[in-house]
N, C-alpha and C positions, 0 to 999 in steps of 0.2 A: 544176816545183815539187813535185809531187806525188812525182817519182821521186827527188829530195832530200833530203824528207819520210822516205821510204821507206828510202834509202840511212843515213840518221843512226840510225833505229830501229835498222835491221839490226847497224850499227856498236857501237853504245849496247848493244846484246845478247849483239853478239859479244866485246866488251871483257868485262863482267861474266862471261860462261860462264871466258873464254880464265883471270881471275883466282883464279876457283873451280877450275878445273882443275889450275891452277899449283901453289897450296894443298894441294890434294889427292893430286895427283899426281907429284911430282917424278920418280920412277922413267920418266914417259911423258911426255918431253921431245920425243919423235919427233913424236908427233900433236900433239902443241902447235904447234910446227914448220910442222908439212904443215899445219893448220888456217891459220895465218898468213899462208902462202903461197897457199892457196888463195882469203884474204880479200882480196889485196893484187892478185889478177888477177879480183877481183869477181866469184868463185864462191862468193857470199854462202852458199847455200840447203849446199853442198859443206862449207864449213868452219863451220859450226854442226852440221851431224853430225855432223863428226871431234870436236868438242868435248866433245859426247854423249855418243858411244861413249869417249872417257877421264873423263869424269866415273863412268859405270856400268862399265868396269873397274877404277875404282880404288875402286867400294863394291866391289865383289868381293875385291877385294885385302885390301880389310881386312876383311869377311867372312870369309877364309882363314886371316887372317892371328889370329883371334879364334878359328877350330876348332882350331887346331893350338896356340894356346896350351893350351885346355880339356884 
């Protein structure tokens, strides 16, 4: 029950990141991807990092993307 429990949060988190990343990212479809795949063989802990790491390159992207207008 408890691993259930545990299994929906992860799910419930990993959705919401996977949506924000989408938004923000569309240029990084790959890790979107490989994130999915790696949720889908319940390398939960695995595909919420890949989520991560394109969430904070795509502030960087637009970070860049705001010096090079300047």
């Amino acid at each position: 029950m408890i691993d259930h429990i545990f299994y929906s949060g992860l799910q419930a988190k990993w959705s919401m990141k996977q949506i924000k990343a989408e938004k923000k990212s569309k240029m990084n479809t790959k890790a979107i991807k490989e994130s999915s795949e790696e949720f889908k063989t319940n390398n939960w802990f695995s595909a919420l990092m890949a989520l991560d790491d394109t969430e904070i390159m795509a502030k960087e992207l637009e970070v860049a993307v705001k010096e090079s207008a300047e």
